[in-house]
C-alpha positions as a printed Julia matrix, in Angstrom:
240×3 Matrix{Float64}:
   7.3    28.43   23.27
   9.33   28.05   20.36
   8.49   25.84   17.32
   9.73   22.51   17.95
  12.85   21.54   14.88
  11.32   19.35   12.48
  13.61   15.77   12.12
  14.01   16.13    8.72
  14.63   19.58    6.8
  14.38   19.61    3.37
  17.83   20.32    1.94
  19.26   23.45    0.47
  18.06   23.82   -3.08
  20.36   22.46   -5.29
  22.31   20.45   -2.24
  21.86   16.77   -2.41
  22.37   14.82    0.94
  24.62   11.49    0.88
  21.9     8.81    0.46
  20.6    11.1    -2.75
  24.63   11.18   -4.11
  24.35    7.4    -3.42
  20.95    6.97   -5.23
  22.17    8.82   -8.45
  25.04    6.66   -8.6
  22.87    3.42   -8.65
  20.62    5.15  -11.6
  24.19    5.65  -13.32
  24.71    2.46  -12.81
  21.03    1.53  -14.09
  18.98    1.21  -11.71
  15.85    2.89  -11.23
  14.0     4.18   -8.07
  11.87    1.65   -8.22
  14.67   -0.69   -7.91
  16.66    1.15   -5.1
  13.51    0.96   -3.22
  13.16   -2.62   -3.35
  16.81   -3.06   -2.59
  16.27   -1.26    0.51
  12.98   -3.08    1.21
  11.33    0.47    1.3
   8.11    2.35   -0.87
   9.16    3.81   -3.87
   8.09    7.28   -2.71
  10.88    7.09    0.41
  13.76    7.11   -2.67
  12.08   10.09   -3.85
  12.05   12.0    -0.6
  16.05   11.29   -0.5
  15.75   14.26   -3.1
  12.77   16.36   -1.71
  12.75   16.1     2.3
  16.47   15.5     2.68
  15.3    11.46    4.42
  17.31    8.84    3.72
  20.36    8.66    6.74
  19.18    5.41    7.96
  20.21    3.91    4.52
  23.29    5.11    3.84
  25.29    2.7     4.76
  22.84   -0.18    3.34
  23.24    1.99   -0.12
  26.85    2.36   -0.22
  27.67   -1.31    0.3
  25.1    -2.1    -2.52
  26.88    0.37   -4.61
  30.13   -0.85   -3.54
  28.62   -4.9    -4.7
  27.66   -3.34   -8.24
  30.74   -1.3    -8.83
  33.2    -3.13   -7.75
  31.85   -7.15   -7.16
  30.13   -6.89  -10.46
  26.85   -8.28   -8.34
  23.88   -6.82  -10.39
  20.38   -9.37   -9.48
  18.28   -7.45   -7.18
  17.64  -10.35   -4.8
  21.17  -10.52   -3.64
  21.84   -6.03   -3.61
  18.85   -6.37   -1.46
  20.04   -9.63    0.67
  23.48   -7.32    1.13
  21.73   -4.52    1.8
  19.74   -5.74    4.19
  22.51   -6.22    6.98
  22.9    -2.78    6.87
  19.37   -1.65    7.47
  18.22   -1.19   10.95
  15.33   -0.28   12.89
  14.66    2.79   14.51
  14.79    3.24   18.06
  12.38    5.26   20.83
  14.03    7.55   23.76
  13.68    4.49   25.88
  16.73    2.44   23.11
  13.31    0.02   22.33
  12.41   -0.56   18.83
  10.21    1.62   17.36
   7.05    0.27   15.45
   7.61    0.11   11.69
   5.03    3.2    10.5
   2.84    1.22    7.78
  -0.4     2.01    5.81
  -2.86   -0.53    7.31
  -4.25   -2.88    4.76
  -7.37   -3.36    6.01
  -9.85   -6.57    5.25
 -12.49   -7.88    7.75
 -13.27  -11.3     9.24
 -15.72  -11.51    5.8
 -12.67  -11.13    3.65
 -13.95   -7.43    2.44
 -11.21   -5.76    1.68
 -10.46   -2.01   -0.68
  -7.57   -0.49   -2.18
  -7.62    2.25   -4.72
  -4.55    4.09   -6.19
  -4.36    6.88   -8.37
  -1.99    8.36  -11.63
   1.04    9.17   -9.32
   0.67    5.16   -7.42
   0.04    3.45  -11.1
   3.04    5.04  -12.33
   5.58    3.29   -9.49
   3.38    0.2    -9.87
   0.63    0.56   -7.39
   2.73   -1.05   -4.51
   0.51   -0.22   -1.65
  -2.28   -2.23   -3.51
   0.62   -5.69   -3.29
  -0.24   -6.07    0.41
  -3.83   -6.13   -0.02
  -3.41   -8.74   -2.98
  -0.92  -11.0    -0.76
  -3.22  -11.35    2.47
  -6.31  -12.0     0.02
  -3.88  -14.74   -1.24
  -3.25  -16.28    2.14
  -6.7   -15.84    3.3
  -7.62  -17.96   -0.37
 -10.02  -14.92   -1.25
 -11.7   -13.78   -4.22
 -10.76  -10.36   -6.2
 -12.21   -8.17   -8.25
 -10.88   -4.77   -9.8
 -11.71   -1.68  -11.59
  -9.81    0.13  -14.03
 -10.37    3.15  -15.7
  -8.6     3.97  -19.52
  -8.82    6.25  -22.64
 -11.69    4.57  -24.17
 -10.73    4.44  -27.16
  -8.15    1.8   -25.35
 -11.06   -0.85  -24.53
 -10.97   -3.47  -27.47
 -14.95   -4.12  -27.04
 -17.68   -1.46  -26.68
 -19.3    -0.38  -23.49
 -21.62   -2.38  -21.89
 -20.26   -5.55  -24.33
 -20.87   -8.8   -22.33
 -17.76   -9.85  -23.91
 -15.74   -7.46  -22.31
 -17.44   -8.32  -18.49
 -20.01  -10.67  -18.11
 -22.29  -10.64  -15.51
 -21.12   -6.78  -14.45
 -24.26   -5.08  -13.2
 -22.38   -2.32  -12.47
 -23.04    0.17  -15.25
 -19.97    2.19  -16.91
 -18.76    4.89  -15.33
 -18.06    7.01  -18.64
 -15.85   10.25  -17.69
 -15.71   13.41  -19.29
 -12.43   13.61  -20.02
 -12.92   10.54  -22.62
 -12.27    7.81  -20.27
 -14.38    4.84  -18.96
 -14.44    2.9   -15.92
 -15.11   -1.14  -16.0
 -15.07   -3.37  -13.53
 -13.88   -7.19  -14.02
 -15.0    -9.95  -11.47
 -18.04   -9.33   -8.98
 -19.09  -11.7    -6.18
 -22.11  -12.7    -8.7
 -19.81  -14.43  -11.07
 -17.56  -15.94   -8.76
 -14.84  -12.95   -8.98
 -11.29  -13.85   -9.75
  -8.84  -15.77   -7.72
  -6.5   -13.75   -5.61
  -3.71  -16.32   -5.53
  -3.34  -16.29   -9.11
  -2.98  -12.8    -9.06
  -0.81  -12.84   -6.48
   0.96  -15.22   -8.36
   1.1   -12.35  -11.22
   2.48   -9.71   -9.39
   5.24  -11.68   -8.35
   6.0   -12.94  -11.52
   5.96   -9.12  -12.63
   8.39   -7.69   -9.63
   5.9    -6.75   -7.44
   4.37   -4.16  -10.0
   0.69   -4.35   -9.7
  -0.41   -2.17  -12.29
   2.01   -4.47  -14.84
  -0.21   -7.59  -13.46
  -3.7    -5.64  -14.15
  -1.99   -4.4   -17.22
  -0.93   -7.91  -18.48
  -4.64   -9.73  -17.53
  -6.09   -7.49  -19.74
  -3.85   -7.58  -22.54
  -3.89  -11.46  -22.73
  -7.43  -12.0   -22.3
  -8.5    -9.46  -24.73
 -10.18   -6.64  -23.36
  -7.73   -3.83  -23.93
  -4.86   -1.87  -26.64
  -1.38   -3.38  -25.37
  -0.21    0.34  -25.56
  -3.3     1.22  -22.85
  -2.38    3.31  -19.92
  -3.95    2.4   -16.71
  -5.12    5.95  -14.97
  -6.91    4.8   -12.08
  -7.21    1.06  -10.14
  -9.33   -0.16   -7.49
  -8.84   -3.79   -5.86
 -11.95   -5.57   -3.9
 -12.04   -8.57   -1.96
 -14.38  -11.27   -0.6
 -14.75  -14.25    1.3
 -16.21  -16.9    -1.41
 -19.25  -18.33   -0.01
């Protein structure tokens, strides 16, 4: 039996197909992928695969009308590219003409509240959006958080181990070999942090996690303001 066609080829080298022509002309027009994504409502990775697995036809015509709105209606707020986008966008179907379940990374966090999300370098650097679910539902749920980043250490403003930096951490730091640290800030010992008011952050920041982190441990002294974030983990918990 022959090999079944894949759905989506990746495009010729050096051919671009229309919702990548589209997406180049919104970064002309200053927009980065970050911020086509969220004017289609989609993860930052799906703008990327425009260019690398030729994806993208189901947006095409939610894209050109936003590009149309900038170029031509002089509409540039995000809110309102994505609010026209949006009646362009629709879902897939099955053989059968139903519509097809939207294909999501479960966020997972049990009837205790216990919940995980970890990102790496390549997630940090498009602002850890699969971690914003995770953050939202601990929100709702009125949870407690906790997270763990890991940094140049020379980026920490206090030294390892400083009760200053994270009091009441029994969890040792992780010290890399590659010069960088890992240190934890909330636990369920000290009460943890409150997920709502992160939540709260990372909507005040666009939705960019790793700005929120970023920002919490700028203003309350614990890190360089020039620090780069390499690795972030997110925990939740069901206060008691």
């Amino acid at each position: 039996m022959p090999p079944r066609p894949r759905r989506n080829r990746p495009a010729p080298q050096g051919v671009l197909n229309e919702a990548a022509h589209l997406a180049d002309r919104l970064q002309a027009a200053g927009y980065t992928k970050r911020d086509i994504a969220r004017i289609i409502n989609r993860d930052p990775s799906l703008v990327s695969q425009f260019y690398t697995k030729n994806k993208g036809a189901a947006f095409v015509t939610a894209l050109r009308e936003a590009l149309t709105a900038v170029e031509t209606g002089g509409i540039t707020d995000l809110p309102e590219l994505t609010a026209i986008a949006a009646r362009h966008i629709t879902r897939r179907t099955t053989s059968s003409g139903a519509r097809a379940r939207v294909r999501t990374k479960a966020v997972l966090i049990t009837p205790t509240g216990s919940g995980t999300g970890r990102v790496g370098a390549q997630a940090i650097a498009s602002g850890s959006a699969r971690l914003r679910p995770l953050i939202a539902e601990a929100a709702r749920q009125r949870l407690r958080l906790a997270f763990t980043v890991r940094l140049a250490k020379t980026a920490y403003l206090h030294p390892s181990g400083s009760r200053t930096d994270s009091p009441g951490i029994r969890r040792d730091v992780i010290q890399r070999a590659d010069h960088t640290e890992e240190r934890s800030y909330g636990s369920a010992q000290t009460g943890g942090l409150d997920a709502a008011d992160f939540a709260r952050r990372v909507d005040a920041a666009g939705g960019d996690v790793t700005a929120a982190v970023h920002q919490w441990l700028v203003e309350s002294g614990r890190i360089r303001a020039d620090a780069q974030i390499i690795h972030l983990e997110v925990r939740t918990w069901r206060p008691r």
